[in-house]
VOGU-3710 file (C-alpha; in Angstrom, 3 decimals, decimal comma):
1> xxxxxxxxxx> -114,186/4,384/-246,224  -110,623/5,721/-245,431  -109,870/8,058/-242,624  -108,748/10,433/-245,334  -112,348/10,671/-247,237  -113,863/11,322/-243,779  -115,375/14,912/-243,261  -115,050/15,421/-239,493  -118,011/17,276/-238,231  -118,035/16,465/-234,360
11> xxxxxxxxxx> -115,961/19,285/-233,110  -117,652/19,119/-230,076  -116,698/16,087/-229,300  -112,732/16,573/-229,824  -110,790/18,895/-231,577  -107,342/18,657/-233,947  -104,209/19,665/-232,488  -103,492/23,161/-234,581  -99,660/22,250/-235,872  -99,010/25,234/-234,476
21> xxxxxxxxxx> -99,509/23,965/-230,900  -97,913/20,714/-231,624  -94,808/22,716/-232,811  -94,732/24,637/-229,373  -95,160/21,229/-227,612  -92,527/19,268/-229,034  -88,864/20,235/-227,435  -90,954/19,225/-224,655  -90,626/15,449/-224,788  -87,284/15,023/-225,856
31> xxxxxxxxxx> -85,193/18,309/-225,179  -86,834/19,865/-222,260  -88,207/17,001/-220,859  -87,567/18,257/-216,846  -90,084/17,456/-213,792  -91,532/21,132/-212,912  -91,040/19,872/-209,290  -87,736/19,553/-209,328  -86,585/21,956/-208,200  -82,868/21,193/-207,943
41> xxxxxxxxxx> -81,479/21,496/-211,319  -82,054/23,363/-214,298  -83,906/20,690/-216,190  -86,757/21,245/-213,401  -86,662/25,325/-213,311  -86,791/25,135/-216,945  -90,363/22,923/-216,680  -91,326/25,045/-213,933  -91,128/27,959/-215,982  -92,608/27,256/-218,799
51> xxxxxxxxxx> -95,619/26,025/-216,607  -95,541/29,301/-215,012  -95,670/31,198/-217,977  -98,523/28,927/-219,426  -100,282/29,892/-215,940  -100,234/33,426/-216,745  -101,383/33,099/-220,687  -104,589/30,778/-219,512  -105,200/33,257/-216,420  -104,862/36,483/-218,472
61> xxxxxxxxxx> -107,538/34,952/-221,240  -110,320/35,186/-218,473  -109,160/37,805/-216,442  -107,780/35,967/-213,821  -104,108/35,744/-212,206  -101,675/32,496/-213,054  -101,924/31,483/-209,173  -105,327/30,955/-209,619  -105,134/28,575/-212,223  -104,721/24,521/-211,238
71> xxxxxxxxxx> -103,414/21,830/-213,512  -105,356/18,982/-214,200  -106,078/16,251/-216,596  -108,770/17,128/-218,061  -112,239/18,800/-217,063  -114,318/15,535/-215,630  -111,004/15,820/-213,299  -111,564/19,550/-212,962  -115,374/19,534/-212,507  -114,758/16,594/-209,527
81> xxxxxxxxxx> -112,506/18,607/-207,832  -114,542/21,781/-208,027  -117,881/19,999/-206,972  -116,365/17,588/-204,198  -113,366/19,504/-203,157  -115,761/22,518/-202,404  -118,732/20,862/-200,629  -116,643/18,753/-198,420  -114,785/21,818/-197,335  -117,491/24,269/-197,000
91> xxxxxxxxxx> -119,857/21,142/-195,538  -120,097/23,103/-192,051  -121,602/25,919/-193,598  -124,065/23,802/-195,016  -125,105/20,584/-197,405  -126,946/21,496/-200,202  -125,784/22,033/-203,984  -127,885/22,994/-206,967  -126,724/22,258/-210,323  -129,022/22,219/-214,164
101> xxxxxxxxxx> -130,459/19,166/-215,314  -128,451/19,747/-219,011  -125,442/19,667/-217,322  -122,587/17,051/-218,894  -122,527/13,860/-216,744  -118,942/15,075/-215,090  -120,887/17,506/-213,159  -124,089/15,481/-212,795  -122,512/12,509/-211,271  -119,907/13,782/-208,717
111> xxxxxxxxxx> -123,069/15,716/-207,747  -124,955/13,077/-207,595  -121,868/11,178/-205,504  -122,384/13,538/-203,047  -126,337/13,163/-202,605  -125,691/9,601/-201,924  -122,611/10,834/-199,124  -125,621/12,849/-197,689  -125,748/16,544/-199,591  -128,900/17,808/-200,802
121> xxxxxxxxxx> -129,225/18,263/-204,292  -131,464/20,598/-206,802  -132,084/19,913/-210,031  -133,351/23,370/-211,873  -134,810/22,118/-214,995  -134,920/23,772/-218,339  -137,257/25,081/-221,249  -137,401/24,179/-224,398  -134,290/25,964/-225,523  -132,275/24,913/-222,558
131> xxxxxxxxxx> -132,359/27,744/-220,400  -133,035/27,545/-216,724  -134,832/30,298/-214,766  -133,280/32,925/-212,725  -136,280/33,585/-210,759  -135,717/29,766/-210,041  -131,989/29,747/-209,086  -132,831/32,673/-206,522  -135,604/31,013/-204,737  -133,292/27,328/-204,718
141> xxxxxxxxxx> -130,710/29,402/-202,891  -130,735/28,583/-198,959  -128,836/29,581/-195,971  -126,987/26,149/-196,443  -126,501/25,847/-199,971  -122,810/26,192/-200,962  -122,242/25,822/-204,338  -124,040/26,370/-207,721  -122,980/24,449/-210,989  -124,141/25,738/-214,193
151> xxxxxxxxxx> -122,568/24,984/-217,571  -121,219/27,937/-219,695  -121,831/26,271/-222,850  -123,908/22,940/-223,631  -122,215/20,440/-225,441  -124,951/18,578/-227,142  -127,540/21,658/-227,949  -124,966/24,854/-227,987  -127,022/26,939/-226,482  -125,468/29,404/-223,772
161> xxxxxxxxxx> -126,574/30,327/-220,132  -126,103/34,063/-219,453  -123,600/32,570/-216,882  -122,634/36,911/-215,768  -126,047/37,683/-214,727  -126,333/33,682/-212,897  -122,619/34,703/-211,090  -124,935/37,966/-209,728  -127,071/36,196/-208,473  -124,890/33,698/-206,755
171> xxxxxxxxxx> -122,792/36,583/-205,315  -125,487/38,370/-203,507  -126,608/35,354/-201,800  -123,390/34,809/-200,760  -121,996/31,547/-202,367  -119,863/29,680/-204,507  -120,443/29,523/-208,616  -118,924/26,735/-210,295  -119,150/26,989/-214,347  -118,063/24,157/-217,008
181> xxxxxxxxxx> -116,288/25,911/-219,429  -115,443/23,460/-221,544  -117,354/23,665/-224,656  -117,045/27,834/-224,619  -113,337/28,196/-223,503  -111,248/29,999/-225,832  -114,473/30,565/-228,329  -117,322/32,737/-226,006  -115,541/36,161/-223,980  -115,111/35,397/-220,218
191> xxxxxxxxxx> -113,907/37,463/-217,666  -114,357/35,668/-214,237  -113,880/38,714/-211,979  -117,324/40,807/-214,284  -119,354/36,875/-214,601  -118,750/36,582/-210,798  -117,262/33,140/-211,084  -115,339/31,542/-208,163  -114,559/28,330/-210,081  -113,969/27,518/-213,426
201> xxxxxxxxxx> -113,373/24,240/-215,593  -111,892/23,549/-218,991  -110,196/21,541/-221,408  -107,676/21,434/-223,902  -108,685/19,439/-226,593  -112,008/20,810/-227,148  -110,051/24,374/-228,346  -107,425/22,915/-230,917  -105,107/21,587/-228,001  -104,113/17,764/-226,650
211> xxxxxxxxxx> -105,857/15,321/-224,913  -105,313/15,267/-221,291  -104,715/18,535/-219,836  -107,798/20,691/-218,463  -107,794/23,303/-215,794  -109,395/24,543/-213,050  -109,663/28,773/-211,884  -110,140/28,705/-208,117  -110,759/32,183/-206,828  -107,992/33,829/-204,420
221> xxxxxxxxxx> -109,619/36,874/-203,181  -113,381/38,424/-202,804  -113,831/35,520/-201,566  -110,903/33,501/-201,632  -112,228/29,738/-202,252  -110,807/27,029/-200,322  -110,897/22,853/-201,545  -110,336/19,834/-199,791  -108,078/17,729/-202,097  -109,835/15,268/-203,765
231> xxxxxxxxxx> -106,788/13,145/-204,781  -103,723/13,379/-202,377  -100,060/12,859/-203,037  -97,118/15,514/-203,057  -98,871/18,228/-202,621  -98,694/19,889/-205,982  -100,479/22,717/-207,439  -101,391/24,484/-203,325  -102,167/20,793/-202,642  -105,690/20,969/-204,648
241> xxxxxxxxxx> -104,314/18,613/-207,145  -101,237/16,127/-206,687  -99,662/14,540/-209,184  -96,636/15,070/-212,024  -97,576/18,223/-213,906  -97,786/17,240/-217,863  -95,734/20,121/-219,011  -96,049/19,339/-222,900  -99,714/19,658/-222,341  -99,426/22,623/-220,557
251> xxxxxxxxxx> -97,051/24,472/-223,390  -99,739/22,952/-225,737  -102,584/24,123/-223,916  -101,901/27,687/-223,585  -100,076/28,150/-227,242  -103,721/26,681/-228,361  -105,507/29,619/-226,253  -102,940/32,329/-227,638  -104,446/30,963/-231,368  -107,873/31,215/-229,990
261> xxxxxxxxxx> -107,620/34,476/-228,876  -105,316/36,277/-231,630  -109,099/37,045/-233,649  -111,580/35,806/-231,689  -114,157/37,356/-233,002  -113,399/36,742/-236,580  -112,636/33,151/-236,189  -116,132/32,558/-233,936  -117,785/34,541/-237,159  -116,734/32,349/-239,422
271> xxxxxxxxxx> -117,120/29,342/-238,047  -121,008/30,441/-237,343  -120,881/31,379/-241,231  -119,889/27,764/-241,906  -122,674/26,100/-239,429  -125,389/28,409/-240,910  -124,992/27,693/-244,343  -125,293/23,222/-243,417  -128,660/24,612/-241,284  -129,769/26,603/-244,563
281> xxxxxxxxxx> -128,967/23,558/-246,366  -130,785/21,030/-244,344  -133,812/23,240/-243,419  -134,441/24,557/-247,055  -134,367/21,269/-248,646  -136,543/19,004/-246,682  -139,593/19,616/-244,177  -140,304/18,615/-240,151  -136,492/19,319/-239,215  -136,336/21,063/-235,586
291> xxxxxxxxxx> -133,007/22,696/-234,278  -132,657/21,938/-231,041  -131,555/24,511/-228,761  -131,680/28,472/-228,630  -130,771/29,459/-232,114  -130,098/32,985/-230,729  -127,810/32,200/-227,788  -125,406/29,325/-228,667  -121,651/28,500/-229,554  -121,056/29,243/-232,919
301> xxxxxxxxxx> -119,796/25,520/-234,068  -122,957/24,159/-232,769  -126,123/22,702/-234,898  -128,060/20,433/-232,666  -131,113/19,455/-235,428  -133,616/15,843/-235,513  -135,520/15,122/-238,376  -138,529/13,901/-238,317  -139,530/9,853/-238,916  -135,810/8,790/-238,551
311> xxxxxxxxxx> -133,913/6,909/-236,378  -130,417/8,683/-235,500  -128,505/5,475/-235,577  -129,774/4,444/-239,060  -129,096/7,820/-240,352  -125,614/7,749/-238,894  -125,117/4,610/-240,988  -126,562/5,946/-244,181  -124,430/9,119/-243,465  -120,825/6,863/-244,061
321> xxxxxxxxxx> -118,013/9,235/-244,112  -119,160/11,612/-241,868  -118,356/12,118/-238,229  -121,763/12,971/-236,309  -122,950/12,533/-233,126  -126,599/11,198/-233,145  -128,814/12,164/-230,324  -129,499/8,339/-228,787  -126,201/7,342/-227,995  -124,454/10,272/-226,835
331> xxxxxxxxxx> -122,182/9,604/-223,541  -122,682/5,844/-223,714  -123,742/2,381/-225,921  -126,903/2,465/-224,892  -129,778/3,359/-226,969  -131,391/5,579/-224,399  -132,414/9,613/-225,742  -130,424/11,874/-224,558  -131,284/13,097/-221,713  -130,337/16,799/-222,721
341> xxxxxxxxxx> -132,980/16,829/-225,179  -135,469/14,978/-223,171  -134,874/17,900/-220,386  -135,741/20,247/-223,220  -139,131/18,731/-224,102  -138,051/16,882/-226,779  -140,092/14,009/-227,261  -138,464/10,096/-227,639  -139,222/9,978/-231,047  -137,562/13,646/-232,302
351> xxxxxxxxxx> -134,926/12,859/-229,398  -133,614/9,869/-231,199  -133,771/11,369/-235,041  -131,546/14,484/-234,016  -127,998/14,273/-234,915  -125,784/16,778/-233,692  -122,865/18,384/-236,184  -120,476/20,816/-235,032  -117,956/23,052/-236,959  -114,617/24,230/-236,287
361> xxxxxxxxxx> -111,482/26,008/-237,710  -110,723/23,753/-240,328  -114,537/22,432/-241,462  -114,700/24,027/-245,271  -117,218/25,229/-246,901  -117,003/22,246/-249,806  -117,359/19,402/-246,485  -120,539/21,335/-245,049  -121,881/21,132/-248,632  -120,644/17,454/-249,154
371> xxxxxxxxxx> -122,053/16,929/-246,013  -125,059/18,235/-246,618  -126,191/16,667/-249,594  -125,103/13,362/-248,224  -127,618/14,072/-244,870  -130,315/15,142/-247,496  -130,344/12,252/-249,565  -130,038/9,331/-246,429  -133,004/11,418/-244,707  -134,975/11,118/-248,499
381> xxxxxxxxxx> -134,179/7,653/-248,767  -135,173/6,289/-244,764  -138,009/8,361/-245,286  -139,464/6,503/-248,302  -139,288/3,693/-246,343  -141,365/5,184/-242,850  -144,616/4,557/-242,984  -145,121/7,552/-240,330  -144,092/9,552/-242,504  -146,625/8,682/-245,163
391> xxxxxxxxxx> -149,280/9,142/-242,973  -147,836/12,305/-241,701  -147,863/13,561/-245,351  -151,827/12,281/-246,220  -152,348/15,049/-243,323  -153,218/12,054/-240,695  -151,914/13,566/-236,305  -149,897/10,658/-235,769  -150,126/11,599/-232,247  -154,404/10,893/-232,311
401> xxxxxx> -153,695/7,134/-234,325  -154,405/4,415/-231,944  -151,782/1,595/-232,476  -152,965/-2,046/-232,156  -150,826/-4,976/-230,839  -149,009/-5,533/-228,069
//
């Protein structure tokens, strides 16, 4: 099928670039095509102020100042430098870090980098709808823990930690928050100075901007938060992160959070409208389909949902034409559940038949439909041929059968 008949429901994944932003973007390349650190000519102190300015749009949309914002390539880039750069430079206070066990692997594996360097790490767990426990964070807190790493957003379930009430908690015991913004930036309201967040990570092209451009708050006052450089070079952005700014990103990236935030509100609303009515869909015309996730607390593009005696992958197939994630194969080839869902008590089985759609500015109501009845009819048809789910419908607990063989 041609690019052109695909419906594109994996906004989660990657987003358009709004024309709009592209528009602001391109005098960039050709015209204005200056080195912001030059800072001999005009060509540079043209780059440098357009950066600048972007600083101050990106800062201003969570209620922080343009100094405090770094330039980076993206938020794995963002998230490294937050986790490493602060534990190796707070490491005389103390070695230990506590992260979520739903966190997205670019905060799971620099933390886990650093276990193997000689950090302690704690892994809060979950419940079923993704949440961790305050009472739990408080008690994991030590005299040497310096950092804590929880997720605004999750970007395989949607559902949202209350991330103001976590920065509380992390303020009173007197260390660093870290939060990975990605999947909420631009979409959920943040204000780091109310949330209590010293760092903050997110990303472009997940809010209707280019590839390859992310950011990073770090927190200049009450208390001001200090990083050892993770990669080192001219000494760019206060030396936290070297390297050639990518000023066309930049312009991109904060003409794509103006958009976002000119009706926030009413754009979040109907994108929610437009998930709901696929759930309604799905949920109304066939039975054992779970969401996945808090259905009360999550971003609105997000519809995490596994149904019942079928395999993700072959539903993906039968589903040619539109772009899903399915639950099995989520951050690499390999065939293992996702680990998200199996931190939520989601069992192998459901873990692999969930298939995760997401929504966005330009999903219509006629593609959700489309979408819908083509996700319908594949689950009817690999249905027909389970026979779990024949047993499952004579009234037989598949989980009491005792399975010969092997």
């Amino acid at each position: 099928m041609e690019q052109d008949m695909q419906i594109y429901l994996d906004y989660q994944a990657t987003t358009p670039v709004d024309p709009r932003v592209l528009e602001a973007m391109m005098p960039w390349f050709t015209q204005s095509f200056g080195n912001a650190a030059s800072r001999n000519h005009a060509f540079g102190w043209e780059a440098e102020k357009a950066v600048d300015q972007a600083r101050k749009t990106l800062g201003a949309a969570i209620g922080a100042s343009g100094r405090e914002i770094v330039f980076t390539s993206g938020a794995t880039e963002s998230n490294n430098i937050a986790i490493l750069g602060v534990a190796r430079m707070y490491a005389p206070k103390g070695k230990h870090v506590i992260t979520c066990s739903t966190e997205h692997k670019a905060v799971l594996d620099p933390m886990h980098a650093l276990e193997n360097e000689g950090w302690e790490l704690t892994v809060l767990g979950v419940d079923e709808q993704g949440h961790i426990n305050l009472d739990e964070l408080r008690s994991a807190i030590r005299e040497d823990t310096t950092l804590v790493s929880i997720m605004h957003g999750n970007n395989e379930i949607g559902t949202l930690h209350p991330i103001g009430e976590i920065g509380a908690i992390c303020r009173e015991k007197g260390v660093l928050f870290h939060t990975d913004a990605t999947q909420s930036l631009g979409k959920e309201d943040i204000n780091v100075q109310d949330m209590n967040i010293d760092l903050l990570s997110g990303s472009a092209h997940k809010m209707y901007g280019p590839k390859g451009v992310g950011m990073l708050y770090v927190r200049r006052r009450n208390p001001r938060v200090r990083i050892a450089p993770v990669m080192h070079g001219g000494g760019h952005e206060r030396g936290m992160r070297s390297g050639t700014l990518n000023v066309p990103g930049i312009v991109g990236f904060a003409k794509a959070m103006e958009l976002c935030l000119e009706d926030r509100e009413g754009e979040q609303a109907k994108i929610a409208a437009i998930r709901n009515r696929l759930q309604e869909r799905l949920s109304s015309s066939l039975s054992h389909v779970h969401v996945n996730g808090d259905e009360n607390n999550r971003l609105a593009c997000s519809l995490n949902i596994s149904f019942e005696f079928v395999e993700g992958e072959s539903m993906l197939m039968g589903m040619h034409g539109i772009a899903v994630s399915s639950g099995s194969a989520c951050t690499s080839a390999s065939l293992e559940p996702s680990y998200v869902l199996r931190a939520l008590g989601v069992g192998d089985e459901l873990a692999h038949s969930s298939i995760r759609f997401s929504v966005g500015r330009f999903t219509t109501e006629e593609e959700v439909d489309r979408a819908a009845d083509l996700t319908i009819s594949t689950v009817k048809k690999l249905r027909e041929m389970s026979p779990l789910y024949e047993m499952a419908m004579e009234g037989i607990d598949l989980s009491t059968v005792k399975w010969s063989g092997h």
